[in-house]
BANU-247205 format. One record per residue: residue in one letter; x, y, z of N, C-alpha, C in turn. Coordinates in steps of 0.02 Angstrom, whole numbers, plus 32768, in hexadecimal, padded with zeros to 4 digits. Example, Ala and Ser with C-alpha at 12.3 -4.5 7.8 and 13.67 -1.06 7.14 Angstrom:
(pt a (8294 7EE4 8186) (8267 7F1F 8186) (8294 7F5B 8186))
(pt s (8282 7F90 8162) (82AC 7FCB 8165) (8285 8002 818A))
***
This chain:
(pt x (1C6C 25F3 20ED) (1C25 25F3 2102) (1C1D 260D 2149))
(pt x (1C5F 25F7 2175) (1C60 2607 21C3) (1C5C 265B 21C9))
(pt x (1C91 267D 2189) (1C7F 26D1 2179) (1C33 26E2 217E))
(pt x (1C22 26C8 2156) (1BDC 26EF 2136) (1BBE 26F5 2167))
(pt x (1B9E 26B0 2197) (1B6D 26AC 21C5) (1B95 26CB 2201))
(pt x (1BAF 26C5 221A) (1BC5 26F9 2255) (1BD1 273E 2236))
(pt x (1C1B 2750 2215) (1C29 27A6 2217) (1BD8 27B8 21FF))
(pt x (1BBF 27B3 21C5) (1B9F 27E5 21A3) (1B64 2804 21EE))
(pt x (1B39 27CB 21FA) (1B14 27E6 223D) (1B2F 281D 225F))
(pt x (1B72 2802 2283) (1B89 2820 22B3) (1B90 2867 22A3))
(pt x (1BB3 286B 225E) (1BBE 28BA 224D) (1B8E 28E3 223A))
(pt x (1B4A 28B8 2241) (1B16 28E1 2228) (1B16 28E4 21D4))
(pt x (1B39 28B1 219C) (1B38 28BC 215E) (1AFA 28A8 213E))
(pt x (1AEF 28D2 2107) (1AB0 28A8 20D6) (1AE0 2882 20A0))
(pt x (1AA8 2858 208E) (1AD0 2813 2063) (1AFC 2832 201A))
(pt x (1ACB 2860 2009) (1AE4 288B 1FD0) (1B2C 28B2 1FDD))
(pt x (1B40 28CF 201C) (1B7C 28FB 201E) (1BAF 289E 202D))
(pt x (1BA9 2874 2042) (1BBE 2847 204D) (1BCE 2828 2002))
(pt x (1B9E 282B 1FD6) (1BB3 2808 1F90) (1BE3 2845 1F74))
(pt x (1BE3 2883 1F73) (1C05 28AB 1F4E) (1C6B 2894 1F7B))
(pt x (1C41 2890 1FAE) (1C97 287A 1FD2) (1CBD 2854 1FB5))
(pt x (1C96 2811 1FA5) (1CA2 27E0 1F89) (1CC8 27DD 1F32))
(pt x (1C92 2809 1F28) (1CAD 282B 1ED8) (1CEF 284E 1ED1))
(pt x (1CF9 2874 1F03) (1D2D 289E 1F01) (1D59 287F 1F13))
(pt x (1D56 283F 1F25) (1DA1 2812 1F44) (1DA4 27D4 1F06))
(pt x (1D8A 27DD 1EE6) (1D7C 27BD 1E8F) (1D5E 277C 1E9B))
(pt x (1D29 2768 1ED3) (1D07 2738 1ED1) (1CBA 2741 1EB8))
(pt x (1CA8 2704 1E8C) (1C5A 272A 1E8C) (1C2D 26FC 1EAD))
(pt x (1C17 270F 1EE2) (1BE8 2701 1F06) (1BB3 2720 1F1F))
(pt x (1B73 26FA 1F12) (1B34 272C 1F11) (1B10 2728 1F4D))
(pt x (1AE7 2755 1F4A) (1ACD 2760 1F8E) (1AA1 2719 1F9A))
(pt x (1A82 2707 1F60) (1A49 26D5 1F5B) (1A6B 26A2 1F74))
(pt x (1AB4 268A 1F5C) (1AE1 2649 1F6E) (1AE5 265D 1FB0))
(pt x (1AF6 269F 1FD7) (1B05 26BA 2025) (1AC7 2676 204C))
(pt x (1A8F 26B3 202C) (1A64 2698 2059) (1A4E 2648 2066))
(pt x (1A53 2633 2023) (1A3B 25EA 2013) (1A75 25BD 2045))
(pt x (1AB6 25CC 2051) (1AE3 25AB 2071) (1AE6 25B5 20B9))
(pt x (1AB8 25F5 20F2) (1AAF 25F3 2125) (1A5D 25B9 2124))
(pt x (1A34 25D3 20FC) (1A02 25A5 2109) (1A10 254D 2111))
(pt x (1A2F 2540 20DF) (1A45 24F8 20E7) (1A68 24F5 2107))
(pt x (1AA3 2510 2129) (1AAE 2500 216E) (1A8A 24FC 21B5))
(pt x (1A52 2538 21B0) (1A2F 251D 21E7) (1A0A 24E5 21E8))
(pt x (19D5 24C6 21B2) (19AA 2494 2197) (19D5 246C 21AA))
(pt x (1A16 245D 218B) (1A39 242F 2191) (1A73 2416 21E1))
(pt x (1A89 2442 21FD) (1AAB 2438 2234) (1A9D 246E 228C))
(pt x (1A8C 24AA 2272) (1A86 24D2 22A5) (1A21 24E8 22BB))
(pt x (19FE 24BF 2294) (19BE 24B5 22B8) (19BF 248D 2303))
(pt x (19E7 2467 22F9) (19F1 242C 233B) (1A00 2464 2385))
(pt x (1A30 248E 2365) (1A53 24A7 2399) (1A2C 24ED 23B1))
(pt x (1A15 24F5 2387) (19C5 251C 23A7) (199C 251D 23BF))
(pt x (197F 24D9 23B0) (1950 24BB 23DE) (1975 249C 2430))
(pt x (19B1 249B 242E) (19F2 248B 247D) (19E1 24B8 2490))
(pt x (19E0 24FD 2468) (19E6 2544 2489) (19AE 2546 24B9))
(pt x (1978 253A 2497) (1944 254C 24AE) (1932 2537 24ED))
(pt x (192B 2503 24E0) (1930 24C8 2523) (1951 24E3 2557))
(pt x (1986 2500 2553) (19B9 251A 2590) (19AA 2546 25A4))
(pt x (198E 256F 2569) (1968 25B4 258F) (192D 25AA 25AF))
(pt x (1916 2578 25AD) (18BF 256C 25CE) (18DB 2568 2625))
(pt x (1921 253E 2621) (192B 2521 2652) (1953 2561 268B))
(pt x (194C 2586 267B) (1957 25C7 26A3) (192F 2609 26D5))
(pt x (1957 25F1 2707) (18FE 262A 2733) (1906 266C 2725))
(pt x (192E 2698 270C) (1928 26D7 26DD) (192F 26E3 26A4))
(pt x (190F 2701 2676) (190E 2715 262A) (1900 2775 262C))
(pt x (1925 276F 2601) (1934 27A7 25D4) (18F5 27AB 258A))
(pt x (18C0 27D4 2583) (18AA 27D3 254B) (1890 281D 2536))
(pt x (1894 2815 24F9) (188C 285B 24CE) (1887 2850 2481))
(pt x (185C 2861 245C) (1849 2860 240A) (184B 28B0 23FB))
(pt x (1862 28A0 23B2) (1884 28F4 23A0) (1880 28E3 234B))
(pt x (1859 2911 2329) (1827 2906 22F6) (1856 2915 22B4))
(pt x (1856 28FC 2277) (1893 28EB 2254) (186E 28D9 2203))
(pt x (187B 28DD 21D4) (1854 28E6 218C) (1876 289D 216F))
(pt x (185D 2865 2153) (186B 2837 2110) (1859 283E 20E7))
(pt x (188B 283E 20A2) (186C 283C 2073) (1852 2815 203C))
(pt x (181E 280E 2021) (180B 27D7 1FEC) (17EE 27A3 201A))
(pt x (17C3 27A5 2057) (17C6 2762 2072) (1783 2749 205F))
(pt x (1778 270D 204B) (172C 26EE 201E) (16F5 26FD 2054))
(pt x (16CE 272E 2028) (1675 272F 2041) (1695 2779 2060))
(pt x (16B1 279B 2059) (16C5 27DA 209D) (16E2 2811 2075))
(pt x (16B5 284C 2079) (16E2 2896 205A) (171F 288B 206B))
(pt x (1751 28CB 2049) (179F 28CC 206B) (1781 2904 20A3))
(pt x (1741 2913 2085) (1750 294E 20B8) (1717 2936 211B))
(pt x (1720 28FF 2106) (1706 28DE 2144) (172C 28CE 218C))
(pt x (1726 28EB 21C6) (1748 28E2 2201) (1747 28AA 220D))
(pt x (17B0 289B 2229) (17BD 285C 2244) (17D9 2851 2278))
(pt x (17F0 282E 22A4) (1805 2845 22F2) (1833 2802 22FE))
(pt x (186A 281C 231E) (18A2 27EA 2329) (188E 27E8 2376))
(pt x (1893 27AC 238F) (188A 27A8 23CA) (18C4 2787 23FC))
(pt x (18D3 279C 2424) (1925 2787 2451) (18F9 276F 2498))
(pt x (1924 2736 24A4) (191C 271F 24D6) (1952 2713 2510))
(pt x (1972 271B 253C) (19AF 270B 2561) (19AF 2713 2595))
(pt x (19F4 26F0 259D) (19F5 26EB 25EA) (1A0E 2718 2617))
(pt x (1A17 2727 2653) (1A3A 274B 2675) (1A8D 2759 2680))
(pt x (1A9F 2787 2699) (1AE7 2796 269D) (1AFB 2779 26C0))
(pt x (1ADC 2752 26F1) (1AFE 2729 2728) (1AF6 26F9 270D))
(pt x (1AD4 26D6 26D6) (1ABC 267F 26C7) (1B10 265B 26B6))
(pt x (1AF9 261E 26E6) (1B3B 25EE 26DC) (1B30 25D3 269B))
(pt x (1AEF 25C9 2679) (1B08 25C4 2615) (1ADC 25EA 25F7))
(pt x (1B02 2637 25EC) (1ADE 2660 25B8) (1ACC 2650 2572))
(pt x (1A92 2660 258A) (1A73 2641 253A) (1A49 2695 250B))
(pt x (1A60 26A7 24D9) (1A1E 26D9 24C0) (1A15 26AD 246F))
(pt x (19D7 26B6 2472) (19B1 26B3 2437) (1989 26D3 2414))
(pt x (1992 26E0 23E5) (1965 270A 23A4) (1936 26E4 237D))
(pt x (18EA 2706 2383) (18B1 26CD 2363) (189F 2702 2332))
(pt x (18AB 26F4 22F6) (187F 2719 22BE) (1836 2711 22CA))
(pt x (180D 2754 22C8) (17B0 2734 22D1) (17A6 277C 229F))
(pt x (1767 275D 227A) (1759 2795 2245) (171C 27D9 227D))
(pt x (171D 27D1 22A6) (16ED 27FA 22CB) (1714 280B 231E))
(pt x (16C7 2829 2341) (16F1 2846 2389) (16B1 2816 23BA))
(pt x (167C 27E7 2390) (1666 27D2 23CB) (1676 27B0 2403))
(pt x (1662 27A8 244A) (1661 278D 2482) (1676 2746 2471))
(pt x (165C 2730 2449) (1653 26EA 2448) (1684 26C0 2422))
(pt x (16C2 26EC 240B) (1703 26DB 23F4) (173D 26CD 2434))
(pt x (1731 26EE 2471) (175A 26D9 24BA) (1721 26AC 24DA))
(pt x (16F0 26AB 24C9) (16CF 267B 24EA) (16E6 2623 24C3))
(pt x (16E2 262B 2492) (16FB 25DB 2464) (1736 25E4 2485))
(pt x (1770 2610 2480) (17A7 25FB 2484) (17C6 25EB 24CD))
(pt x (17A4 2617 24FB) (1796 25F5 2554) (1776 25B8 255C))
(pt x (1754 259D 253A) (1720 2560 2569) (1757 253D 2584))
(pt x (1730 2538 25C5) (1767 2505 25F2) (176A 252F 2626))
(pt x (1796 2576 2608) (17B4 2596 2632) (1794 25B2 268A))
(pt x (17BE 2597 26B5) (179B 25C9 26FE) (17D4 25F4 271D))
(pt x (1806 2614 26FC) (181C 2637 271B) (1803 2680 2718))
(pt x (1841 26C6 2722) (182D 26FD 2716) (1847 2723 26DB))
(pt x (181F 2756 26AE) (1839 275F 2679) (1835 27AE 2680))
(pt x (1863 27C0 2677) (1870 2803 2672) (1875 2828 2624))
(pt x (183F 2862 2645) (181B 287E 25FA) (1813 28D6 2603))
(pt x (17FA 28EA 25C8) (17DA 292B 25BE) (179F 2920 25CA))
(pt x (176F 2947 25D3) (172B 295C 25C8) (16FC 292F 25B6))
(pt x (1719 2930 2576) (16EE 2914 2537) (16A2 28D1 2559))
(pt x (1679 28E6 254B) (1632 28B2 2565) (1642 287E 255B))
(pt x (164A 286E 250A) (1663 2819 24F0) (167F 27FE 2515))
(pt x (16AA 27FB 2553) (16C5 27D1 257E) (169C 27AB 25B7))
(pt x (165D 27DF 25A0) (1630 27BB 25DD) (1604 2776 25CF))
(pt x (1622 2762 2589) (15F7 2734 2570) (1617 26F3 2589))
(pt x (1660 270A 259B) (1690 26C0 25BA) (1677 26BE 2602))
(pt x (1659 267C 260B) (1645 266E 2646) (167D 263D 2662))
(pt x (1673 2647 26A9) (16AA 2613 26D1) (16DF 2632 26E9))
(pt x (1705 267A 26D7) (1729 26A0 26DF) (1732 26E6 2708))
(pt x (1763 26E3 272E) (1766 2737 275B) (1770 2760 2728))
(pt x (1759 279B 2733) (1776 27CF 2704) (17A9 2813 271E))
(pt x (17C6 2820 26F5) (17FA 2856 2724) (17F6 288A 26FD))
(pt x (17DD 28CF 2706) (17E0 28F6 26C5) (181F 2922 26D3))
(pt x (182B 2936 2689) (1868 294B 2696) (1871 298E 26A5))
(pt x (189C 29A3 26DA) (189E 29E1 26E7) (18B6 2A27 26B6))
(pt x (18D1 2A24 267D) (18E1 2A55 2665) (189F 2A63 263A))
(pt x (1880 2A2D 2630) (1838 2A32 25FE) (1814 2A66 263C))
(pt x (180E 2A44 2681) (17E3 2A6D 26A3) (1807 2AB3 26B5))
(pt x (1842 2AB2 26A7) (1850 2AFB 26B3) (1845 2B40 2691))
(pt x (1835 2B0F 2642) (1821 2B2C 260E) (17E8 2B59 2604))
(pt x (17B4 2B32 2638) (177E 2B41 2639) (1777 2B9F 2653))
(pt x (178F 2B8A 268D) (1797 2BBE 26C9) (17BC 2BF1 26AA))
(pt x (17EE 2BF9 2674) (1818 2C30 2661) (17DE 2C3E 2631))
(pt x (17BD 2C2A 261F) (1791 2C44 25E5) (1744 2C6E 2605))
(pt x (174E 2C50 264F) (1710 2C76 2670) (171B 2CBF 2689))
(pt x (176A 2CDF 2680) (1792 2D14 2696) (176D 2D42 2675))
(pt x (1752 2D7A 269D) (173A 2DAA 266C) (1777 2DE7 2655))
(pt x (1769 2E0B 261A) (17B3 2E2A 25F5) (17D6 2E50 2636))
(pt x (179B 2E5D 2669) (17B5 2E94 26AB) (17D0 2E58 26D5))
(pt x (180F 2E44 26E6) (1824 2E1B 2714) (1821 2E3A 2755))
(pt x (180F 2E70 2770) (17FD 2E9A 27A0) (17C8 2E9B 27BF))
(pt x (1785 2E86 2789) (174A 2E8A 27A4) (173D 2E5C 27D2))
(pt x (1716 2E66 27FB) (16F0 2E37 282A) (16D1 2DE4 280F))
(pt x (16C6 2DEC 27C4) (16B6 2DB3 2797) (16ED 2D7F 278D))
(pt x (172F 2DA1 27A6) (1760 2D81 279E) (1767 2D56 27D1))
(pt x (1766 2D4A 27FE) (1776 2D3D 2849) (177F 2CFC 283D))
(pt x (1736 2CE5 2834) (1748 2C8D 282B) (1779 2C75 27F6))
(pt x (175C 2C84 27B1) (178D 2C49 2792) (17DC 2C71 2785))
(pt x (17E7 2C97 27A3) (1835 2CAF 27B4) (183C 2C8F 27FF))
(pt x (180B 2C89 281F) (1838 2C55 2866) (183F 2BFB 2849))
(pt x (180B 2BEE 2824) (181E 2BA1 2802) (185E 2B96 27D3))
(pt x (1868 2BCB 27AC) (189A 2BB5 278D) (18DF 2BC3 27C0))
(pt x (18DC 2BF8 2800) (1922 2BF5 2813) (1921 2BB8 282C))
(pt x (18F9 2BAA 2854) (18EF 2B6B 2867) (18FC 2B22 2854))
(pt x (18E1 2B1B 280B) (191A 2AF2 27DB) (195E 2AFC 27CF))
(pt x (195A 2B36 27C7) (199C 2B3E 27B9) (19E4 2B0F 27EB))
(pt x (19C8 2B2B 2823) (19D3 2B13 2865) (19D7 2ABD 2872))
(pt x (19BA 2AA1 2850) (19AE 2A6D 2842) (19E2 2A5C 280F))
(pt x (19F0 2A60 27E9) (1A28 2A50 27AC) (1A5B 2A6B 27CE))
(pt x (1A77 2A9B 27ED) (1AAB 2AA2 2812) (1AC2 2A5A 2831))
(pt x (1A90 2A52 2869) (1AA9 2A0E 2898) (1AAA 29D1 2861))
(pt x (1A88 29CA 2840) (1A9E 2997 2809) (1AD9 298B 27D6))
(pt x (1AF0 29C0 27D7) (1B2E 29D5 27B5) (1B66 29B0 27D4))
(pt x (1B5E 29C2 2828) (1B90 2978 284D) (1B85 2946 2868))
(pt x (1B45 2934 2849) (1B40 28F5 2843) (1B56 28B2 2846))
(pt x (1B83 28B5 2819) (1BBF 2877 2814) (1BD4 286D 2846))
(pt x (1BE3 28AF 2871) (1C33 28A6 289F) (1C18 2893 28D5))
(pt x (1BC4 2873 28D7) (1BD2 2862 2927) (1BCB 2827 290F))
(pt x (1BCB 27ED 2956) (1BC9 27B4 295F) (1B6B 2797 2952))
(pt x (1B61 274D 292C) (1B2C 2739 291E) (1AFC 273A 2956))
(pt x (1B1B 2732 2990) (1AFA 2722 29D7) (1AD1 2763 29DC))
(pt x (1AEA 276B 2A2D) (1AFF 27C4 2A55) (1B03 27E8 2A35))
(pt x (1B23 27FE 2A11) (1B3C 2832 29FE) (1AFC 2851 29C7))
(pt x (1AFC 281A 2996) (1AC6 2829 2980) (1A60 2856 2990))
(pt x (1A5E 2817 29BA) (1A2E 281D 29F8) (1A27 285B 29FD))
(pt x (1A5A 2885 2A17) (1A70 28B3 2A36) (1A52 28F6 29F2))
(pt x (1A72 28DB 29AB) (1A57 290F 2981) (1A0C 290E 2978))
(pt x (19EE 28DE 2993) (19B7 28D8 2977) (1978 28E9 29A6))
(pt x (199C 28E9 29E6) (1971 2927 2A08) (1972 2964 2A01))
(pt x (19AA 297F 29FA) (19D3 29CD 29DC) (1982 29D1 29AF))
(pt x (1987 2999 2975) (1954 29B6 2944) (1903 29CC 295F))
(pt x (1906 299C 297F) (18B8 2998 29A9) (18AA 29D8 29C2))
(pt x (18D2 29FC 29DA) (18DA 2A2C 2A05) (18BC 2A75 29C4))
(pt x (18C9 2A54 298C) (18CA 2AA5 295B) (1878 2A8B 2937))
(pt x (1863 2A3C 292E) (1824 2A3A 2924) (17F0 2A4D 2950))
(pt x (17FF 2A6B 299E) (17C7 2A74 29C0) (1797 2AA1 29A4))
(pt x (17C3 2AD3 2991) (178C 2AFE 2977) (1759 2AF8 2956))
(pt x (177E 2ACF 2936) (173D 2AC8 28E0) (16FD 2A93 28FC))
(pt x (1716 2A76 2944) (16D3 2A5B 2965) (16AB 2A8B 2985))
(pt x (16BA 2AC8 298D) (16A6 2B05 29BC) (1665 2B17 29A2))
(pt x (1625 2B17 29BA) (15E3 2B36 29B7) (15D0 2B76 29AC))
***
């Protein structure tokens, strides 16, 4: 049972190439028994430890969040061909207890990180997306490769032209930015740090520039 619920996820399997496995090693086990035996394990022992999760993640002053849109099928009252969105929540690379979590939600509204924040007052680091503005109580950090995204898309096909100027000086500029973050690790939490984080200050002036 410890197989099913860990490898298959991890490798990215569907339940079906997972039952033919099964077949071919002369066991018969069906996808329906697959699934029915992760469900009653969670109902039964690993709901508890989800709701621990959660808790621990509330209790953290940075988060990691991002939803990334994903198809079920057969689910009661809902086309197959109806959008569904897995939603991750986690902690940082520095957190003394990393926690990530995955919330199944059948949609992309706001108000799916808003239930699952209440409480929360730290800062949550995100994309774009509006729906985040519905969580109140929280800093927001948007994320830089989303905003870099923006700016490479404002490039006109002539990277030469005069139209270019700006969002080819923002993205070197990021760029520039992920460089010094890259050595990150290697300084010290204090000073050293400190130290990168004026470096950064120094490449946002612009984008305060009139």
């Amino acid at each position: 049972m410890s197989l099913i619920i860990t490898v298959r996820p991890l490798n990215a399997e569907s339940a079906v190439k997972k039952e033919k496995e099964w077949e071919n090693l002369g066991v018969a086990l069906s996808r329906a028994t697959m699934s029915n035996w992760i469900l009653t394990s969670y109902r039964g022992w690993l709901s508890p430890v989800v709701g621990l999760l959660h808790k621990k993640l509330l209790k953290q002053q940075y988060l990691h969040i991002d939803e990334t849109p994903g198809q079920v099928m057969n689910e009661p009252d809902r086309k197959n061909t109806a959008g569904s969105y897995m939603w991750v929540y986690c902690s940082i690379k520095d957190s003394g207890q990393p926690v990530r979590q995955f919330v199944y939600q059948p949609g992309r509204s706001g108000t799916y990180p808003q239930e699952y924040l209440k409480g929360y007052h730290g800062f949550i680091h995100t994309d774009a997306y509006k729906g985040y503005e519905k969580v109140s109580g929280i800093t927001r950090c948007i994320c830089l490769t989303h905003l870099r995204r923006y700016f490479v898309e404002a490039l006109p096909k002539d990277v030469d032209s005069p139209e270019a100027t700006i969002p080819a000086q923002a993205v070197r500029y990021i760029n520039q930015l992920f460089e010094i973050e890259k050595n990150w690790r290697f300084y010290p939490l204090q000073g050293g740090r400190n130290s990168v984080w004026y470096r950064k200050s120094l490449y946002w002036m612009p984008f305060g520039r009139g």
